[in-house]
N, C-alpha and C positions, 0 to 999 in steps of 0.2 A: 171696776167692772160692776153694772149694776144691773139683777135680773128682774124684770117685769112677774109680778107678782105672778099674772096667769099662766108663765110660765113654767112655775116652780113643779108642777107636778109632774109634767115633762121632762123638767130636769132631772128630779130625783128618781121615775123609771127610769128616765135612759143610766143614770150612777148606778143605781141598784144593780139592772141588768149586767151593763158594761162590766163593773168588776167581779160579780158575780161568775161571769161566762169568762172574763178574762182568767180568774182565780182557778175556776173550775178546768178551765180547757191547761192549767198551768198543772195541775194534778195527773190528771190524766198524761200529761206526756211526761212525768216523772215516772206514772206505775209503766207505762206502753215501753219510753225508751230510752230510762235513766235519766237521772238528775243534770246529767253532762248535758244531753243532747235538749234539755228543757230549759234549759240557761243560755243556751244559745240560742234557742228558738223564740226565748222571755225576750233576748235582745234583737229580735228583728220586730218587734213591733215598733219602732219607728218607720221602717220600710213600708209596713204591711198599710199604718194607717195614710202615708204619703199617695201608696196608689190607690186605695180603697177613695180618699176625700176627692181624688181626680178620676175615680170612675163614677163613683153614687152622686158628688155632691159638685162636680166639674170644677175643681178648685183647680187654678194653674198648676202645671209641672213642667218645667223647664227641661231642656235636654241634659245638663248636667245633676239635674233633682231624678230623672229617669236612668241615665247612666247608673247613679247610684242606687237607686234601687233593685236594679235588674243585679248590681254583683252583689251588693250585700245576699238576694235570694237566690244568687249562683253560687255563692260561696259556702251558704248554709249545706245546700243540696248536694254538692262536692264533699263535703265535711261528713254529713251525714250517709252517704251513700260509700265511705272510703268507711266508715264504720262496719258495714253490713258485708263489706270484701273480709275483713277479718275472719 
């Protein structure tokens, strides 16, 4: 994979940022709501950027790519909400 030169500065805001904010927002739900519930949430960003690229960027989503999105963020939000019953 090769990047066009005028590209590069584009790319390295959008890295900078991205992990930045990714890192960042990965802190805050450790101090907000424990390490437990921040590793689970670490692990739904597969989901998150599937429908994020088919909303912002109109990338395909099949009905079985949207099935699975919808439980992975149903499943988090059950998980996390059977937390807060304790």
């Amino acid at each position: 994979m090769r990047v066009a030169p005028q590209d590069l500065p584009v790319l390295l805001l959008f890295g900078l940022v991205g992990v930045s904010l990714f890192y960042g927002a990965y802190q805050l739900a450790v101090g907000l709501g424990g390490a437990a519930l921040a590793s689970v949430l670490l692990y739904t960003a597969p989901a998150w950027v599937a429908l994020l690229s088919h909303l912002v960027l109109r990338e395909a989503l099949d009905a079985l790519g949207l099935l699975s999105v919808a439980l992975t963020l149903l499943g988090v939000a059950s998980w996390a909400w059977a937390g807060e019953a304790r």
